[in-house]
N, C-alpha and C positions, 0 to 999 in steps of 0.2 A: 702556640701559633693558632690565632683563631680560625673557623671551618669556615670555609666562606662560600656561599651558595650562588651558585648563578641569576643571573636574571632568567626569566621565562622566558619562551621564545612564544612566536605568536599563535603556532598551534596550540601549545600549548593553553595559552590566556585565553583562545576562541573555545579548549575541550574543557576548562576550568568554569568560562562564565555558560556555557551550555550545559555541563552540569549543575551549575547553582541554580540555573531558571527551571530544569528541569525539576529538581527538588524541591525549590518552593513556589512554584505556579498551586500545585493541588492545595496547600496553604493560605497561597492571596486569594484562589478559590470559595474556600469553607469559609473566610472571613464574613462577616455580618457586613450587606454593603454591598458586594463585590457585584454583582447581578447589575446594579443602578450605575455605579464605577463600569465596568465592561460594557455597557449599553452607551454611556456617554464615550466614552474612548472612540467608542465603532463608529458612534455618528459624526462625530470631529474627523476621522480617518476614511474611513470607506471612500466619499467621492474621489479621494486621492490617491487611492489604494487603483479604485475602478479607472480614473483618467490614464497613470501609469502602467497598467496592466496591458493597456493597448500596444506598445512599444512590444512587446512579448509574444502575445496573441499570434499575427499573422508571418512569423519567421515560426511560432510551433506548431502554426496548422499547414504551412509548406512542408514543414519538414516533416511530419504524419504524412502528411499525402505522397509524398516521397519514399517513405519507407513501406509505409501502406503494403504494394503491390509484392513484394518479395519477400511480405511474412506472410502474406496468406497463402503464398506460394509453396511457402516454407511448410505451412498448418496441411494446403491439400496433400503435396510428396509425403509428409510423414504417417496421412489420416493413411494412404493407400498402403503406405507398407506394415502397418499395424496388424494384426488380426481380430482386429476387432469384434467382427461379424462371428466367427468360427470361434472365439470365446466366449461371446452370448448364446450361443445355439449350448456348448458346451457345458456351459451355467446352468442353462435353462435342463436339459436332460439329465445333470447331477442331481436339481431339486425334485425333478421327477423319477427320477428313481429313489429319491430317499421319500417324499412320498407315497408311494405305490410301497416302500415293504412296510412305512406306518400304518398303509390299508386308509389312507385319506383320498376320497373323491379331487380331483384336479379336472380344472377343463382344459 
């Protein structure tokens, strides 16, 4: 009875051809050439890359500006409960006493 192997699923065929471009991009890279080839590629693509990119733009900079205010929110709550302060002081007096038994000048 012969083994018979499934077809790939699409995750699949997408983790397969993402691996293959991964592996040989550094390849079509080092190739002789590729610098003139990649510069003309970009100049054919870019305006179209830029036209379309606008569709994206102003629904990602709403949505930053929305999110915005409740992480920094987030950054101040956690900067105050930190001890940040009382672990620099701390630092700082550990290197000054290992200092001061070397017999090294500190200001």
């Amino acid at each position: 009875m012969p083994l018979r192997v499934p077809p790939p699923t699409r995750v699949e065929t997408l983790c397969m051809g993402a691996a293959g471009i991964t592996g040989l991009v550094p390849f079509y890279l080092m190739a002789p050439g590729a610098d003139e080839r990649m510069s003309k590629q970009t100049h054919k693509w870019a305006p179209r890359w830029e036209r379309n990119i606008s569709h994206f733009k102003s629904p990602a900079e709403k949505s930053i500006q929305r999110v915005t205010p409740p992480i920094e929110r987030a950054v101040h709550r956690l900067e105050e409960r930190l001890p940040l302060e009382r672990a620099a002081k701390g630092s700082e007096r550990s290197i000054k006493k290992a200092l001061d038994m070397l017999g090294v000048k500190h200001s």
